[in-house]
Steps between C-alpha positions, in 0.01 A plus 500: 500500500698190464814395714714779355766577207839324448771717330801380382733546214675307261798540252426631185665199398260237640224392264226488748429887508454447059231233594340736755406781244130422598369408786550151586425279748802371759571294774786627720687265773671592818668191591583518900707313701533101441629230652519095488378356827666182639256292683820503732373806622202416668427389856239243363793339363584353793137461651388284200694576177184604360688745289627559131704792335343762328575867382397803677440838302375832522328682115265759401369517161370800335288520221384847306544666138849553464590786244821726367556828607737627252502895607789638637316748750324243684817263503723802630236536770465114590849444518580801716197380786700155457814593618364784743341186671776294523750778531303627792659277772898588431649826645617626219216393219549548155259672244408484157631876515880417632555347180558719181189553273617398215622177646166449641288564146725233363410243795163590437534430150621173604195349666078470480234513753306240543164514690287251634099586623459267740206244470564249781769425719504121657749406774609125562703428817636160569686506839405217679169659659349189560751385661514483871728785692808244567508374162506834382753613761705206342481625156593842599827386692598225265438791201724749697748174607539441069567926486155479334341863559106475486318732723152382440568130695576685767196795482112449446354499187249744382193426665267564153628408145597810283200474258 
């Protein structure tokens, strides 16, 4: 087995699902947290102003055959494991079910699976890891200083690339 399946869906609007009758081959990005990184930030600054800006960021790419799932059986079921899973958390969740049927065929009606066999995933993290820990300390407080939110200066990254 590969890394898995993606499943999404799309309006019925959107062209891509058309293009996707077949199989086809895709590349899907997860773009994480970024940030600009003042050279301001680091502690080497002052030590020897060794230092330039860059851009930290955090992305996953995942490639696989990407094709349509136009049935309505197998949307109705996808759709209602979606929003059981991120319904799950509240204390009163909604379901699929609350809402009246009919109103619910015609949402259906509305959209298109998409599914994605998963080929490779690859994982790039740039967050100062070869940095030193008071440079990245800097970065960290001078991103939170700016109201910058980017949790992955201030955690490890992975310790093996997703590949």
């Amino acid at each position: 087995g590969g890394p898995g399946v993606l499943r999404a869906h799309v309006a019925r609007a959107n062209p891509l699902w058309r293009e996707a009758r077949g199989d086809i081959d895709s590349l899907v990005v997860f773009q994480g947290e970024q940030a600009y990184i003042s050279p301001s930030f680091y502690a080497a600054k002052a030590e020897h102003g060794k230092v330039v800006p860059t851009w930290n960021y955090c992305v996953v790419q995942a490639r696989g055959r990407l094709r349509a799932v136009d049935d309505a059986e197998w949307l109705r079921a996808f759709v209602t494991r979606l929003t059981d899973r991120h319904e799950a958390p509240r204390a009163q969740p909604w379901a699929v079910t609350d809402a009246p049927e009919d109103y619910i065929a015609t949402m259906l009606r509305a959209i298109v699976g998409i599914e994605i066999v998963l080929k490779a995933l690859t994982g790039k993290w740039k967050v100062g890891q070869n940095r030193s820990a008071a440079d990245r300390a800097g970065v960290a407080r001078g991103l939170a200083d700016a109201g910058i939110r980017f949790e992955a200066c201030s955690a490890a990254p992975p310790a093996l690339p997703l590949t």
